[in-house]
C-alpha positions as CSV (number, residue, x, y, z in Angstrom):
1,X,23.2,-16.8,-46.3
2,X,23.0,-13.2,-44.6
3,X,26.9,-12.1,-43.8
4,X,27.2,-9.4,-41.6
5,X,30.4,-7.5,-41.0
6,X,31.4,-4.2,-38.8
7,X,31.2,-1.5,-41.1
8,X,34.3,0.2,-39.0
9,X,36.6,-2.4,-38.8
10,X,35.3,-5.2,-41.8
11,X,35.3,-7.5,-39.5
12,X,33.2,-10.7,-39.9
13,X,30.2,-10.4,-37.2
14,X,27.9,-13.4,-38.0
15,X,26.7,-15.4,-40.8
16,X,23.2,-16.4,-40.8
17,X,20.9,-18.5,-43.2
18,X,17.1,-17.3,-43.1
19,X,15.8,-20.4,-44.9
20,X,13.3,-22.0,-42.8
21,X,13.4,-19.4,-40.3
22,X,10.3,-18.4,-39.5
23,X,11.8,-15.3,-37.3
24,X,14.3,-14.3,-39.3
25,X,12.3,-12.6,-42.0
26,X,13.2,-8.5,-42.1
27,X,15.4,-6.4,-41.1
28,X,13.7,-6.0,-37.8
29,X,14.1,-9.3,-36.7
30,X,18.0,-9.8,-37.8
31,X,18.5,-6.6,-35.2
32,X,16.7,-8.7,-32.3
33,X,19.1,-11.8,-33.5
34,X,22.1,-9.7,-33.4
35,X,21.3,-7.3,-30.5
36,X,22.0,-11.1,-28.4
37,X,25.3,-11.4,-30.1
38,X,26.6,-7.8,-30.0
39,X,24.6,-6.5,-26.8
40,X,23.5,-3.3,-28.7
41,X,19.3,-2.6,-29.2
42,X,18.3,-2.2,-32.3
43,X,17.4,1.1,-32.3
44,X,21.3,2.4,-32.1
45,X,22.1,-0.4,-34.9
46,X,22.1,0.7,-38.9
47,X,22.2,-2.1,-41.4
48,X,23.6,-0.9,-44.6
49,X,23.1,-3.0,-48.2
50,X,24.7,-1.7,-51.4
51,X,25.5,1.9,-49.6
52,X,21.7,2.1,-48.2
53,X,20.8,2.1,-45.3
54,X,17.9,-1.1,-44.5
55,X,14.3,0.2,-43.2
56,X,13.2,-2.0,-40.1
57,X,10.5,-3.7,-42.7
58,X,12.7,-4.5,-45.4
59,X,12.8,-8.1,-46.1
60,X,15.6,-10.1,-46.3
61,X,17.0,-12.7,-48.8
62,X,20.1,-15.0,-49.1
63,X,23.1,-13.6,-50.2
64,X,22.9,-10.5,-48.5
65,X,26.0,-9.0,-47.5
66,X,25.5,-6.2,-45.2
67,X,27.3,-3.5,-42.6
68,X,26.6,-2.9,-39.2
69,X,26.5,0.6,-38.2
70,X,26.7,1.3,-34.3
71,X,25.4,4.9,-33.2
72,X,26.1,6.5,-29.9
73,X,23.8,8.9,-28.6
74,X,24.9,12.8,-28.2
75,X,27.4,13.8,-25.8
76,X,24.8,16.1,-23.9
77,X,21.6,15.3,-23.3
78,X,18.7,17.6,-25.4
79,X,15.7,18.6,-22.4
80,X,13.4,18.9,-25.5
81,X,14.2,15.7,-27.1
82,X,13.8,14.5,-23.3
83,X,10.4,15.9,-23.0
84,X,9.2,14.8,-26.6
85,X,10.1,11.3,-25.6
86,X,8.1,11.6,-22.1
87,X,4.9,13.3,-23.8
88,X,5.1,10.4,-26.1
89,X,5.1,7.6,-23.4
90,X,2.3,9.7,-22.0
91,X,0.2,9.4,-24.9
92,X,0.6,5.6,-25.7
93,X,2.2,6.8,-29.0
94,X,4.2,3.4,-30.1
95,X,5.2,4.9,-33.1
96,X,6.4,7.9,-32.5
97,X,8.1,6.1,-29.5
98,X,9.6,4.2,-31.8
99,X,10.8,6.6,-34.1
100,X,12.4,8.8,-31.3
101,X,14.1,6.1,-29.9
102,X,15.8,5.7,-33.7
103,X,17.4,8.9,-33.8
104,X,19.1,7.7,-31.3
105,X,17.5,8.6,-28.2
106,X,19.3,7.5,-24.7
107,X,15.7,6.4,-22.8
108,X,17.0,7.4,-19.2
109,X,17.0,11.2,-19.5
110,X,14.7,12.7,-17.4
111,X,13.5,16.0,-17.7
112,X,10.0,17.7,-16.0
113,X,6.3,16.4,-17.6
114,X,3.5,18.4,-18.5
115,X,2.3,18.7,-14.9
116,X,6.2,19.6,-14.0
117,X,6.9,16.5,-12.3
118,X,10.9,15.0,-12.8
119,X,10.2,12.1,-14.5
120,X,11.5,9.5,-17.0
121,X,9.8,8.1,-20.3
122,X,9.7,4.3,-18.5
123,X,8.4,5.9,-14.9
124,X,5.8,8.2,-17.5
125,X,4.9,4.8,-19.0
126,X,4.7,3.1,-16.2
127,X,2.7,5.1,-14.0
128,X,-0.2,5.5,-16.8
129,X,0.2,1.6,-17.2
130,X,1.1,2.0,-21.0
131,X,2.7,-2.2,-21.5
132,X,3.8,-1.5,-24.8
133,X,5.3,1.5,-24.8
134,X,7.4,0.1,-21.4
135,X,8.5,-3.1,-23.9
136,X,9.7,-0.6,-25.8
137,X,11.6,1.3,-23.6
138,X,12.9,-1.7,-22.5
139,X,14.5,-2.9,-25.1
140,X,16.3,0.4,-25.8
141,X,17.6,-0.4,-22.1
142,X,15.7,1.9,-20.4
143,X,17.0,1.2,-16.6
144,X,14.0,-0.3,-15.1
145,X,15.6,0.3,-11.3
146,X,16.1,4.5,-12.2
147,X,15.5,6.1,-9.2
148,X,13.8,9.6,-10.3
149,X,14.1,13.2,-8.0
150,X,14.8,10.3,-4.8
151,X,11.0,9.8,-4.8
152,X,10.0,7.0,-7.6
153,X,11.0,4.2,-9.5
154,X,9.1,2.5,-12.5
155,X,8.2,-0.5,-10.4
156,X,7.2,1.7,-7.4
157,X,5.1,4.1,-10.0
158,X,3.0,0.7,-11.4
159,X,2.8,-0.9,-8.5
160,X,0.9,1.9,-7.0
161,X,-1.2,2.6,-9.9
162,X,-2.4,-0.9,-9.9
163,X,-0.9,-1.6,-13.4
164,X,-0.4,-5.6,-13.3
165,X,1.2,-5.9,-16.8
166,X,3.8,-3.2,-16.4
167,X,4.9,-4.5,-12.8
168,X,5.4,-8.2,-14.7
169,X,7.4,-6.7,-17.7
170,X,9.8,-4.6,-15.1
171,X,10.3,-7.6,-12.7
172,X,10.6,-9.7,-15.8
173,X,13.7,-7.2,-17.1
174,X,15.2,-7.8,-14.0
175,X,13.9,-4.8,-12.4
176,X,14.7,-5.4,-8.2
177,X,11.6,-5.2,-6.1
178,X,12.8,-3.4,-3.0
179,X,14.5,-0.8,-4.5
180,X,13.2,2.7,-2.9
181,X,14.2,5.9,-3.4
182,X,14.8,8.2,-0.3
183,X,12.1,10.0,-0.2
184,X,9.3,7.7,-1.5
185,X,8.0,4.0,-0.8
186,X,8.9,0.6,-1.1
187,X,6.7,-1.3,-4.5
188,X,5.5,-3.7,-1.8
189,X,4.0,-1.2,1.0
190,X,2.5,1.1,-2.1
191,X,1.3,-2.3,-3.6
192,X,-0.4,-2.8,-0.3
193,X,-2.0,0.4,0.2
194,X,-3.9,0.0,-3.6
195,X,-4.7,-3.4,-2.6
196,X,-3.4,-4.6,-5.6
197,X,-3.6,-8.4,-4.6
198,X,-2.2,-9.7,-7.9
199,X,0.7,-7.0,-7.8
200,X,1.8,-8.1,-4.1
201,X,2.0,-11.7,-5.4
202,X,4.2,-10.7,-8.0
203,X,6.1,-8.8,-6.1
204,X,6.5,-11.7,-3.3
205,X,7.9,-14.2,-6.0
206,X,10.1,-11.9,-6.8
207,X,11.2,-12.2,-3.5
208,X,10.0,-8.3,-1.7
209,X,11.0,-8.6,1.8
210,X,7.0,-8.8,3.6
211,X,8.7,-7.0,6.5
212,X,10.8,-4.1,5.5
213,X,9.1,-0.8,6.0
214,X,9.5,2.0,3.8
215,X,11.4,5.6,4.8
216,X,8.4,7.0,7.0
217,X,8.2,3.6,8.7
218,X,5.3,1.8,7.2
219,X,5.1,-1.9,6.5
220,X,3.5,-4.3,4.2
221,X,0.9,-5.8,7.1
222,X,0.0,-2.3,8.8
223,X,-0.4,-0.9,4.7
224,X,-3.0,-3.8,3.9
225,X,-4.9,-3.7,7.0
226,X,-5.6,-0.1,6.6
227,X,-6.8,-0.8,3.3
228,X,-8.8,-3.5,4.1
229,X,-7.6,-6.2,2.0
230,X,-8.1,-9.8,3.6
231,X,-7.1,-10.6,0.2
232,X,-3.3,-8.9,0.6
233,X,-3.2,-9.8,4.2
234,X,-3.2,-13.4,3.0
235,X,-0.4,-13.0,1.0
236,X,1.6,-11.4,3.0
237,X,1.2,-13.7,6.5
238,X,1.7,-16.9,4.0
239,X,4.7,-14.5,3.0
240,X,6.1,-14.6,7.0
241,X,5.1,-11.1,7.3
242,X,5.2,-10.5,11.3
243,X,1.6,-10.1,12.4
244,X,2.6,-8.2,15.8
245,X,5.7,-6.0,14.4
246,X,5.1,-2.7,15.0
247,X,5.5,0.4,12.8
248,X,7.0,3.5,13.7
249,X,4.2,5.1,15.1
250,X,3.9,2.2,17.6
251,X,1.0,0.3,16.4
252,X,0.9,-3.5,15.4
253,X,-1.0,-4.6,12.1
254,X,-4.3,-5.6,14.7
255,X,-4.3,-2.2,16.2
256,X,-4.5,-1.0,12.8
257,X,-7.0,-2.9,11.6
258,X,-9.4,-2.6,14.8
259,X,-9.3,1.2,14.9
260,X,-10.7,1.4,10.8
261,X,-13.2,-1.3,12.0
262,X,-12.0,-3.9,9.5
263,X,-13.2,-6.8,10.9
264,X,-13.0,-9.0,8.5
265,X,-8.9,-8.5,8.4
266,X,-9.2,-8.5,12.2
267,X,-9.8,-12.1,12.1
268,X,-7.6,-13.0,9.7
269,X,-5.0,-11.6,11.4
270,X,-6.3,-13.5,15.2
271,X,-6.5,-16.4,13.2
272,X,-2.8,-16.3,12.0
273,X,-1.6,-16.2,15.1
274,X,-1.8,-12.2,15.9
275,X,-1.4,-11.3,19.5
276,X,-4.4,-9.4,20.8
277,X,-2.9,-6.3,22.0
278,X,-4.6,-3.6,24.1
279,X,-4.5,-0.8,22.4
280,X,-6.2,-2.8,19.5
281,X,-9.3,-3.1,22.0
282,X,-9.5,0.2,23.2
283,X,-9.2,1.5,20.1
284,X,-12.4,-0.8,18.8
285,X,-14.1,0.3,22.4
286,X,-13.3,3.8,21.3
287,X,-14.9,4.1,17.8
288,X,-17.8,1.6,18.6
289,X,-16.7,-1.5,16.7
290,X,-18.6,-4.0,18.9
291,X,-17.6,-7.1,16.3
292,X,-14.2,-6.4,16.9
293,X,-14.5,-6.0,20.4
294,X,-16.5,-9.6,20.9
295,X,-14.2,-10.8,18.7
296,X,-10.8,-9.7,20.7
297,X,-12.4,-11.2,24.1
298,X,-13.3,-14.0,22.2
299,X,-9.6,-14.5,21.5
300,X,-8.8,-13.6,25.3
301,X,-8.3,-10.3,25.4
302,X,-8.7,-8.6,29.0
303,X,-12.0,-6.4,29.5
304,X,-10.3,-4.7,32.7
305,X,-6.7,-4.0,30.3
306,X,-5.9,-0.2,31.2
307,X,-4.6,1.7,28.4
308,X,-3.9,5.5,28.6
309,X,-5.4,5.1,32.2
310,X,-8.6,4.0,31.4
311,X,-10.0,0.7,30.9
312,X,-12.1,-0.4,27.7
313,X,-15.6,0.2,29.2
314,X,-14.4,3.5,29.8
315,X,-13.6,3.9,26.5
316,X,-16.5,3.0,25.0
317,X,-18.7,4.7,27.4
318,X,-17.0,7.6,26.3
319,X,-17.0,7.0,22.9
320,X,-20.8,6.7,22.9
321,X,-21.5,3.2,21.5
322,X,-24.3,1.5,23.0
323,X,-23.8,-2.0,21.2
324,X,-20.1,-2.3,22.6
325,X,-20.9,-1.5,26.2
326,X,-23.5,-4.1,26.0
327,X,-21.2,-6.7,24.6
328,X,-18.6,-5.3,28.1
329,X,-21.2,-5.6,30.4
330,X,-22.3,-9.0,29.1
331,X,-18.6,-10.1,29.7
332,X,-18.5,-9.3,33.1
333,X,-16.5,-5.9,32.5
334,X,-16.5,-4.0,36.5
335,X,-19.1,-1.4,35.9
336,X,-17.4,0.8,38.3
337,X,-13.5,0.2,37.3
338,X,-11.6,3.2,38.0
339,X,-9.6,5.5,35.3
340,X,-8.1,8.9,35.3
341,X,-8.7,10.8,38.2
342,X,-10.9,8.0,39.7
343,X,-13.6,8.5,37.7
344,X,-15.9,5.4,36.5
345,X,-17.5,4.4,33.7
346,X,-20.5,6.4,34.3
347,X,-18.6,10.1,34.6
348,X,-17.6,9.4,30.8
349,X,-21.1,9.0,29.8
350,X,-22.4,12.1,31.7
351,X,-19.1,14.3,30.6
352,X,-20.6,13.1,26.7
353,X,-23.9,13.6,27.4
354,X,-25.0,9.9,26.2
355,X,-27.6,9.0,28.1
356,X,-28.9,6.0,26.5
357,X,-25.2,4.5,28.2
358,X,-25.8,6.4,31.3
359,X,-29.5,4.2,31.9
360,X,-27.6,1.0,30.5
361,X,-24.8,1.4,33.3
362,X,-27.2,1.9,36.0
363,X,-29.2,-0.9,34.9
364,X,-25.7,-3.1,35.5
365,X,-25.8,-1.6,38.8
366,X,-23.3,1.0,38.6
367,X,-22.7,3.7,41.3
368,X,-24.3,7.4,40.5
369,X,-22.5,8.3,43.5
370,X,-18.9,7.1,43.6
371,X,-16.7,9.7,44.0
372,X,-14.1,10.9,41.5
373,X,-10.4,12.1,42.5
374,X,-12.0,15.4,43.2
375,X,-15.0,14.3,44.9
376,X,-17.7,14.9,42.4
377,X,-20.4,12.4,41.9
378,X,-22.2,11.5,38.3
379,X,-25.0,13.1,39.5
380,X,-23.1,16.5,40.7
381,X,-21.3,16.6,37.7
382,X,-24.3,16.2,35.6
383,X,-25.8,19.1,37.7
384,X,-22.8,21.3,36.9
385,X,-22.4,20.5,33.3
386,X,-26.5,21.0,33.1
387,X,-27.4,17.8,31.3
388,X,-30.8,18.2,32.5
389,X,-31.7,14.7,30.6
390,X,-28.7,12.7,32.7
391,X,-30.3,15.1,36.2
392,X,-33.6,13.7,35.2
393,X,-32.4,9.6,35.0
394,X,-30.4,10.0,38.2
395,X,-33.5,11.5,39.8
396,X,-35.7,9.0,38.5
397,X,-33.5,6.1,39.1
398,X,-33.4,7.6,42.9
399,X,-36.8,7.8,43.3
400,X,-37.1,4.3,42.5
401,X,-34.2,2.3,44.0
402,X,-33.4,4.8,46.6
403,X,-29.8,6.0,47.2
404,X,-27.9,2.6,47.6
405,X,-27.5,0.2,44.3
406,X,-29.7,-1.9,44.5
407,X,-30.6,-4.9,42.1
408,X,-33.1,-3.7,39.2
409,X,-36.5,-5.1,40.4
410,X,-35.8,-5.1,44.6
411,X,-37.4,-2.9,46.6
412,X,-35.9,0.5,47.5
């Protein structure tokens, strides 16, 4: 039998037998055992045998008696000692982690790294993905919910980073997984913005709120779909995440996803029940993402919707993308709509110069002579903008369909 008793007081801690224990076999292991009953880690415990003080390796045998020491760490913390621990969480070093954390060494000091960032030796560890050396902070009770300088956290640091084992040995400490500092981001939204699919899960069961934005406003959804990660989005819609919330700069996960041209997370999100919105088509007209934009009107979006006065073939004549004004016309899009200042869909192509559009608009029958709110035609302002190319299609298309629209193919 091991007897144990407080060296300051002599009184009787535990008696243990280590006969058929297969994890009770040094010193080491009878800390672990007692750090349950007495709530203290091992490295601030000292067990003394015969006036010596026991190595961590030492073995043990029956009839020990031996005294438990508790140490407290200094009254002040030491910046150096601070910054010898963080370099050494930095490095991977275990053992002289270890041995640090034996002087004793309280874990939570922070002090400024190498690259003069406030930091701590878990958030150091963590952020470089170093497992072990975050096991052992851990179990000197390094405070895995430390907010550091109001713009990290060691679960917000791995969960960035992309570092899967750290993020399941904080959570499994207890660490909480929307804690977020003032000044930085929620685990969850930076999570999403690596998309770090196996991180997100982890943080989900650990029950991250899918809809709670971070302190500049962004969300889970709107961080994934920027990312393009059908893989996150997943996660998060099976999680209830809101697929038409918007975030603070006004714009709902599909508008998000349509203007980076992620089509793939486009569906996903239609197919979970995401409101087409306009500004998600227009912005798809805009930037020339014609699968988007057969997909939106696909899932009834309106081809005449007016957004920032202008309607989506406007947009896309202005943006310059063949492929989606051929997939506006072939819907039945009004080839002369109206948008600011009365112009028509043709005035954007000749104030861009794309005359590729100009032809296909014509071809659909549009009007080089409607007048704008200040009574310029197509053609005139081709003229005055010297686009000699557009002058030159107007002229020819004049020549041979006469000055009335007239059906490709009729006489003039």
């Amino acid at each position: 039998m091991v007897r144990i008793v407080m060296a300051a007081t002599g009184e009787e801690l535990a008696t243990i037998s280590t006969e058929n224990r297969t994890d009770l076999q040094c010193v080491r292991d009878l800390k672990q055992d007692l750090r349950s009953r007495c709530g203290i880690p091992r490295f601030r415990q000292r067990l003394v045998h015969q006036g010596d003080s026991l190595d961590e390796t030492a073995r043990l045998s029956e009839d020990m008696d031996l005294q438990l020491v508790f140490l407290s760490f200094p009254d002040e913390p030491c910046d150096l000692h601070a910054r010898e621990l963080i370099a050494a969480a930095a490095d991977g070093n275990a053992d002289e982690v270890e041995a640090i954390l034996h002087r004793p060494q309280d874990p939570n000091w922070a002090t400024t790294n190498e690259t003069n960032d406030v930091t701590t030796p878990l958030c150091q560890a963590s952020v470089l993905g170093h497992s072990h050396i975050a096991s052992l902070l851990l179990e000197a009770c390094a405070d895995a919910d430390r907010i550091v300088d109001d713009v990290n956290t060691p679960l917000l640091a791995a969960s960035a980073e992309g570092r899967e084992e750290v993020v399941r040995l904080l959570l499994e400490a207890g660490a909480k997984a929307d804690t977020c500092p003032a000044y930085g981001s929620l685990p969850l939204v930076a999570a999403c913005e690596g998309g770090h699919a196996e991180i997100v899960r982890l943080l989900l069961e650990a029950r991250a709120d899918a809809n709670a934005p971070d302190p500049d406003g962004e969300m889970p959804l709107h961080a994934a779909c920027l990312e393009d990660s059908e893989a996150v989005v997943h996660l998060l819609v099976k999680a209830k995440a809101d697929t038409n919330r918007l975030n603070s700069e006004g714009r709902s996960p599909l508008h998000v996803a349509s203007a980076e041209g992620h089509g793939d997370v486009a569906w996903a999100l239609l197919d979970a029940g995401a409101d087409w919105d306009v500004a998600a088509l227009h912005a798809a007209c805009r930037d020339g993402y014609e699968d988007i934009v057969q997909m939106l009107l696909i899932a009834g979006a309106d081809r005449e919707a007016r957004w920032m006065g202008c309607t989506p073939l406007f947009a896309a004549c202005r943006g310059g993308s063949y492929e989606t004004v051929s997939v506006l016309l072939a819907s039945r899009a009004h080839v002369d709509s109206r948008a600011e200042a009365e112009q028509t869909p043709l005035f954007a192509a000749v104030t861009e110069g794309h005359k590729d559009i100009a032809r296909l608009l014509l071809f659909a029958r549009a009007d080089p002579d409607a007048k704008d709110a200040a009574f310029r035609t197509p053609v005139g302002l081709a003229s005055s903008l010297q686009r000699e190319p557009l002058v030159q299609l107007f002229e020819d298309h004049r020549e041979k369909h006469g000055s009335k629209r007239q059906r490709i193919g009729e006489p003039a």
